[in-house]
N, C-alpha and C positions, 0 to 999 in steps of 0.2 A: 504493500500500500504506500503511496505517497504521502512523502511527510511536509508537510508545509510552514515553512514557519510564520510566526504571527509577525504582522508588518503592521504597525503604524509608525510610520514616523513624522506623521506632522505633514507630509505632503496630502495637497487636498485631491481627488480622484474627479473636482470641476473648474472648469476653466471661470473667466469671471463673467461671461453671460449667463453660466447656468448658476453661479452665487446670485446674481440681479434675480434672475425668475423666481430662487426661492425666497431671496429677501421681499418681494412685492407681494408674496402669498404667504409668510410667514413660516416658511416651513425651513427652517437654517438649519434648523435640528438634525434634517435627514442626514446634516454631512457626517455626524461619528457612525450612524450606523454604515451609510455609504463606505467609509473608508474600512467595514471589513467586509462586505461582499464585492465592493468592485476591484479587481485581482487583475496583476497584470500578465496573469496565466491563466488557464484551464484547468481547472481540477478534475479528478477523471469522470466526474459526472457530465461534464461538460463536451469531453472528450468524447466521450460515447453518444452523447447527443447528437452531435455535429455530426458524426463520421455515419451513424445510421438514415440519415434523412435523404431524399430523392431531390433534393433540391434546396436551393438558399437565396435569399433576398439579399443585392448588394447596392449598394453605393457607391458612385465615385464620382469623378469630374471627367468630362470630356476635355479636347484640344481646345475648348476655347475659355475654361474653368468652370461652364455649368455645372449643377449637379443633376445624376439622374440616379432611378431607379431600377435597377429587371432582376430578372431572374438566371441564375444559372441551374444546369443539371446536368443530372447524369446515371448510370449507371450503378448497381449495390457498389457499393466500393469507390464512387468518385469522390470521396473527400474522405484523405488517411489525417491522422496526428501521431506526427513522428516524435513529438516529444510537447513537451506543457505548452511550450510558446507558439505553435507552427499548425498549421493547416495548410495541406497540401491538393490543391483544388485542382482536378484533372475535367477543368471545362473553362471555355471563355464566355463571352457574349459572340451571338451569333452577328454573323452579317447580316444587315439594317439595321440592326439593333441602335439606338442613341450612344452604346459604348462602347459600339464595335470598334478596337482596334486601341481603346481608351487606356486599358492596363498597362504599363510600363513600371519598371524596377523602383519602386520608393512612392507610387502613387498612392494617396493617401484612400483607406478603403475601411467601407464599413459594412460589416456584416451580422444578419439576422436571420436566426435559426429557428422556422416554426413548422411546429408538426399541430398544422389545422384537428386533426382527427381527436388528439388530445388535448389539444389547446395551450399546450406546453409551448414557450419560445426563448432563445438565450438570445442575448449581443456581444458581437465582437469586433473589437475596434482595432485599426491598426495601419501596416504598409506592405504594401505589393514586396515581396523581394524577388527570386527569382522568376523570370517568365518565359517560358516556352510557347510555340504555335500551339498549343494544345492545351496550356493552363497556365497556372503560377503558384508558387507558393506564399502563402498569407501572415504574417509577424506578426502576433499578437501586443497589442500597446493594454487595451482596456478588454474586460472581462465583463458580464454580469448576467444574471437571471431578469424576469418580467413576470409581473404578473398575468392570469389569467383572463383579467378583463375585456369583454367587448372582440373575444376570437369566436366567430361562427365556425362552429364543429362541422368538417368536411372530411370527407376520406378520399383517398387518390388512384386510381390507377394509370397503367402506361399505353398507350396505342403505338403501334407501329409507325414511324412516318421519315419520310423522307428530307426534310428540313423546313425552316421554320417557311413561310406562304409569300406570301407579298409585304411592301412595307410602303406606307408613304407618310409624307409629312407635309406640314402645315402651319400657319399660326393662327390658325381659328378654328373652332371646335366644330365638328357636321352635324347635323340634328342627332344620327345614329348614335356620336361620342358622347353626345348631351344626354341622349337616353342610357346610354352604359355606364357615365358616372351617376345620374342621377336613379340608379336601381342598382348602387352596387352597395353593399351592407359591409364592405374591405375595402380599404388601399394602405400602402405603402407607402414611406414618407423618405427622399434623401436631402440633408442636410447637412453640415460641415464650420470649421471655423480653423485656422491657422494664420498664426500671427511670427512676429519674429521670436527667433529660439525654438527652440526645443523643450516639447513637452507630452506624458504621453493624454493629456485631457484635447490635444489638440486634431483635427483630422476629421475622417467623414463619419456619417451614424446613418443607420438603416433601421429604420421605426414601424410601426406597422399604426393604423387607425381604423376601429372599426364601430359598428353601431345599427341601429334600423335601419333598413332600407328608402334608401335616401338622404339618410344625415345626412351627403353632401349635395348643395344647390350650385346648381349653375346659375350665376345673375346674368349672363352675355356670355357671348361666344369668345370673350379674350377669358372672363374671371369665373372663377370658382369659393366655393368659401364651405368650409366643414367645422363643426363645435369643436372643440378639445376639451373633455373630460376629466374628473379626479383621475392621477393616475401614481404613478410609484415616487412623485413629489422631486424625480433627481434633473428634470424637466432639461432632458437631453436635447429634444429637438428644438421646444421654445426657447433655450439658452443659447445653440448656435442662432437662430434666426434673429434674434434680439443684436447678431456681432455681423450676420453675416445672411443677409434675408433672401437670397438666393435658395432654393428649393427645387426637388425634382418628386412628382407622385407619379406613380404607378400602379395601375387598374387591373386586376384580370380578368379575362373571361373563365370562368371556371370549367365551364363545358367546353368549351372548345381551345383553351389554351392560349389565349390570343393575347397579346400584350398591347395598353394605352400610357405609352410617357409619356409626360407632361414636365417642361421644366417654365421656371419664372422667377416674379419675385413675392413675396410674401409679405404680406402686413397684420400684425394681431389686435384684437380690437378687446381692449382690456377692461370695460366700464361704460361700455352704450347699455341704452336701454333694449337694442335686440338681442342680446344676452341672457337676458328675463327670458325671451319667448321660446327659448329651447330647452325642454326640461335636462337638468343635469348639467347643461354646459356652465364649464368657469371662465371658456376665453372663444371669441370667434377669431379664426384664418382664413385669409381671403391668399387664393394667388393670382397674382397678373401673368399670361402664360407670353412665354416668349417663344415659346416651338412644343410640336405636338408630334410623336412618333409612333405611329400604330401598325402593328405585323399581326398580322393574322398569324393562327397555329402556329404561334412562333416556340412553344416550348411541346413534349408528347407528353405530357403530363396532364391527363383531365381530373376534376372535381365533383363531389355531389355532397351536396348537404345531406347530411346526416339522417335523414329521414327518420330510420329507422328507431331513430337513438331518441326521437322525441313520444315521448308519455305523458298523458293524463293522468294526472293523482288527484286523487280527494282527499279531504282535511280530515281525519276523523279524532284531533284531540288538541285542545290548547290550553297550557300551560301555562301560567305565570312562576316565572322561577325567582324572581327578585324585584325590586323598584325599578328596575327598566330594563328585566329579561324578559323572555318569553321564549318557548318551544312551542313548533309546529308538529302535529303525527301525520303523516300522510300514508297512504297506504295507495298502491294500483287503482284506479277506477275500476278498470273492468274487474279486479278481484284476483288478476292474475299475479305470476311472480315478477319482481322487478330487479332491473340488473343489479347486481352483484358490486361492491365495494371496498377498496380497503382501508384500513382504518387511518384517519387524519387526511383523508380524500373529501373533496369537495362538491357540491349539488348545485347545477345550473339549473336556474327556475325565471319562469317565464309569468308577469302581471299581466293582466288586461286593468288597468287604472283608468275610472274614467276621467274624460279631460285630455287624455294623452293617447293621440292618434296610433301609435306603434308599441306591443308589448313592450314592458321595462324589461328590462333581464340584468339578474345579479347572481352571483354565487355566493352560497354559503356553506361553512364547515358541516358536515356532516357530525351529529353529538352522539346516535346510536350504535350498539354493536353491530357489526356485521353481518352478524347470523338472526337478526329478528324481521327480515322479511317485509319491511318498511323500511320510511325514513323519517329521521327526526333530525330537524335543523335549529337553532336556539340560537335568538336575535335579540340583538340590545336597540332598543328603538330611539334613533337620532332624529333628534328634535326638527331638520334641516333633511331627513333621509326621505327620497321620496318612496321608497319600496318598502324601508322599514314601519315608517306611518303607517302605510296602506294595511300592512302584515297585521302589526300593534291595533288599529284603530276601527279598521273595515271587514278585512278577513276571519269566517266566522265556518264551524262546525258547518263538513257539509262542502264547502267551495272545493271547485274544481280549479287545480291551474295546471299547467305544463311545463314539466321536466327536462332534462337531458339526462345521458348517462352518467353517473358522478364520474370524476375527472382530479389529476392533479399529482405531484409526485415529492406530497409530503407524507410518507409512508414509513414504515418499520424496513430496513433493509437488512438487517439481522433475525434470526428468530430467538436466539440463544443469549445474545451479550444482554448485559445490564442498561436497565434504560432510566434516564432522568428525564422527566418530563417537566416541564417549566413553564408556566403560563400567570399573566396578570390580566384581569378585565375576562372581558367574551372572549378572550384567546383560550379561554378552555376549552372552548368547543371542541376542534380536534383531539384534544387529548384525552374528553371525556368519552370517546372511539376508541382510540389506541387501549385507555383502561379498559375499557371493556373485554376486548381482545384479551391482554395478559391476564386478567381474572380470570377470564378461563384456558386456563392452559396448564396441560398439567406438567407445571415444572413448579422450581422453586426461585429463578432466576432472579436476580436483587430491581426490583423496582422503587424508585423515588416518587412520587406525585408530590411536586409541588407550586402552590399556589398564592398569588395574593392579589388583592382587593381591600377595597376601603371600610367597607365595616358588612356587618353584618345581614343589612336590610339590602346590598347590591353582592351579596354572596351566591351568584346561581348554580345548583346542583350541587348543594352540599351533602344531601341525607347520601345520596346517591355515591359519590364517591366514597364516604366510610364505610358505605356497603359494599362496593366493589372490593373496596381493600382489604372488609374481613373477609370476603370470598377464599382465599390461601395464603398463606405464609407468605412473605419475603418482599410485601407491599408497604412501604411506607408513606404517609400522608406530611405534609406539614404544611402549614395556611398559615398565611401571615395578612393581618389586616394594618392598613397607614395608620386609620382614622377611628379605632373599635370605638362604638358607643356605652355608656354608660348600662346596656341594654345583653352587652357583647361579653359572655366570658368566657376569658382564657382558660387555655386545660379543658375547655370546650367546643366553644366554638372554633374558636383559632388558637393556634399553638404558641405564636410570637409580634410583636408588634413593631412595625417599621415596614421593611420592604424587600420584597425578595433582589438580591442582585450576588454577586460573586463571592463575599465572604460568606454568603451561611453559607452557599453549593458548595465549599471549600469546607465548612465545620459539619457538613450534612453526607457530602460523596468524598470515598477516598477508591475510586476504583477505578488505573486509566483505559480498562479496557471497556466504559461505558461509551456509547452514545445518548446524545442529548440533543430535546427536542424542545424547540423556542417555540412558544407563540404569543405576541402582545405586540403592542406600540411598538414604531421603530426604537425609539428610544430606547424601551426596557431590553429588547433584543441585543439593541446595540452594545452596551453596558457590559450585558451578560455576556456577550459571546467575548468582549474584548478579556475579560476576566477571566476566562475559558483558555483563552489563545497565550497571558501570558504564566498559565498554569502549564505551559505543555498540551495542553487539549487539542489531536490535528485538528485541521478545520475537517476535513470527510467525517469525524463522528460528532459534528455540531450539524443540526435539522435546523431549517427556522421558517417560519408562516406568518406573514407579518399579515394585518387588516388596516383597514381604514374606515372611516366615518361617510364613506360614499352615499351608504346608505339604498 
């Protein structure tokens, strides 16, 4: 196993557009937790990501410095990793393409790894180094995961074909383009920033955007303009755009493979009042299009939405678990079985709200075990959440809404090692799965469950967990409240008072062949896992699941 050593040194992992983004939205905080997942290597979770997928979404600049968009592929096996730093891509951009010919040694390139079907995606930032007619190898600068938000679930297969179709270009959109942006529920985003010196926060990024059908409007045949979303706060692509407004999207046809570039420039609209009229959005983007590049079948790769994967459930139990929890029970509509899960996996679900033209769709942790043939999801109700209101407020015994298959790869990858489970707030969710899972298993393996919250009356799923843990031996609980009430007592309710972070896990676990599983605020994560890292802790046995107030 690779051993990685912990790295902070103080160098920030954003350049200073993406510091302005999150200073204007208040979110500065992300940067401790940022500086330990964004890696200026591949861990081998990473590695195995990349090197299995049929395809990759890249970035770069053409001859004249645009940025654009597309896609490469290829065959099982077209993308090895010969070691942490290096991706070795055995494809280019085809001819027509907007970057045919565009790769060259030290070109600055970004790349984004998503498998639609799981909804799972990584990015990886960096430089062209070697290039052959056939491909290049890729230098890793910047690392990172994404979250699962706003990826319509697809599955792929490959047709035969003999190379990509026609190509032409333009600077104005045709009614056809107008109708294929304005019905696509994806695209793709390329952006970029480099300045003088040397830095690895500087160079290209390949982002993805997705949402209903339609999020994005065409106003004219030169502009376009699409919402931007809560998303993982490290606001990669509004921070080049803010240094460097230049942008390239990119559309696909799913069914038939077809590729739409678009490059331009870009303006964000931070505080109008059309911002109110689109539920969820925090910022509107507009591009001005300076050149439009469209190739039919330009890739043999087609798409289908998930059909299958979507389910009816009905509501048959609600829960109040605390002053601002709640669990949902769903069970099959038709009464039948529903797929299968594993623990600390997540449940895409689909609102019809009224007032709002296009289902919402959000995920949530899955709280129930595996093996009970439903599903239960346990939601903190944000005041500002438009799904969680609805959930908390509207939805009642009885409702019917629509599923996906759960999804996500915050999971147990051991079955044997010692597990530390960690979570403050609704970050129990997942872990109140995973207990589930080791309470029943008949072993004796050293379990940790530990948790904290502020007092007693926002404690959700408490009876529950002391039941799990007397279910067998080798389960240990500790709960730690900020705020205990007057109401709250120790030796009972909660075991200690203050806050879970790296000295208790230090006076609580002495075991280094545990793995450990985060889930809370960036912050608490961040904290923890840095206290983790300079215990010796590798990063491969740190899990982490961070949430947000999306709502």
């Amino acid at each position: 196993m690779l051993t990685i050593e912990p790295s902070d040194s103080g160098t920030s992992p954003f350049h200073r557009g993406e510091h302005m983004a999150q200073a204007r939205m208040g979110v500065r905080d992300i940067e401790h937790w940022a500086r330990k997942v964004v890696r200026d290597h591949m861990p081998e979770q990473h590695r195995d990501f990349h090197t299995a997928l049929p395809f990759l979404v890249m970035a770069a600049r053409d001859g004249q410095g645009r940025p654009w968009a597309t896609l490469v592929e290829g065959p099982d096996g077209f993308v090895t990793a010969p070691d942490t730093k290096t991706l070795s891509i055995a494809a280019l951009p085809a001819r027509g393409d907007a970057l045919y010919k565009a790769i060259r040694p030290q070109s600055d390139i970004g790349i984004l790894g998503i498998e639609l079907a799981t909804r799972r995606r990584n990015r990886v930032n960096g430089r062209a180094g070697r290039v052959t007619p056939t491909g290049f190898d890729f230098r890793v600068d910047q690392t990172f995961g994404n979250c699962p938000q706003y990826i319509r679930e697809r599955a792929w297969t490959r047709v035969e074909s003999s190379g990509p179709g026609p190509t032409t270009r333009g600077q104005r959109l045709t009614s056809d383009q107008t109708r294929w942006i304005e019905t696509a529920d994806t695209f793709f985003i390329a952006s970029g920033f480099r300045e003088r010196g040397d830095s690895p926060t500087f160079g290209m990024d390949a982002s993805h955007r997705g949402g209903d059908r339609s999020f994005v409007k065409v106003l004219d045949d030169r502009r376009l303009r699409f919402p931007d979303y809560a998303g993982n706060n490290h606001f990669n692509t509004i921070g080049n755009l803010l240094l460097d407004p230049k942008a390239g999207f990119l559309f696909v046809d799913f069914e038939s493979g077809s590729l739409l570039q678009l490059t331009g420039t870009a303006s964000i609209d931070w505080d109008s009042d059309e911002i109110a009229q689109v539920p969820g959005a925090r910022r509107l983007v507009t591009l001005e299009l300076d050149e439009i590049v469209e190739t039919r079948s330009a890739v043999s790769l087609r798409w289908n939405s998930d059909a299958e994967s979507v389910r009816s459930i009905r509501l048959i139990e609600k829960i109040r678990e605390s002053a601002d929890v709640t669990s949902f029970v769903f069970e099959a509509r038709d009464g039948g079985p529903l797929a299968g899960f594993e623990p600390g996996q997540h449940l895409p679900i689909e609102l019809e709200i009224p007032g709002i033209a296009e289902p919402v769709r959000r995920t949530y942790s899955l709280s129930n075990g595996p093996n009970e043939h439903r599903y239960r999801i346990t939601i903190k109700r944000e005041p500002n959440g438009i799904a969680s209101r609805f959930l908390h407020d509207h939805l009642e015994t009885g409702a019917i809404i629509n599923s996906r298959r759960p999804a996500g790869d915050f999971v147990m990858t051991c079955d044997r090692c010692p597990l530390v489970l960690v979570s403050a707030g609704v970050g129990v969710t997942p872990m109140m799965s995973i207990l589930h899972k080791v309470a029943d298993e008949r072993s004796n393996r050293p379990v940790w469950f530990i948790h904290g919250v502020r007092d007693g009356q926002h404690h959700p799923l408490a009876g529950e967990v002391r039941d799990l843990a007397a279910r067998r031996s080798g389960i240990t609980t500790h709960v730690v409240y900020s705020q205990p009430t007057p109401e709250d007592e120790i030796g009972v309710d909660y075991v200690s008072h203050g806050r879970v972070d790296g000295t208790l896990l230090a006076k609580l676990i002495d075991d280094a062949s545990a793995h450990y599983f985060l889930c809370g605020p960036v912050g608490f994560m961040a904290e923890i896992q840095a206290d983790l890292e300079r215990r010796g802790i590798s990063p491969e046995h740190i899990h982490t699941e961070s949430f947000g107030p999306a709502g």
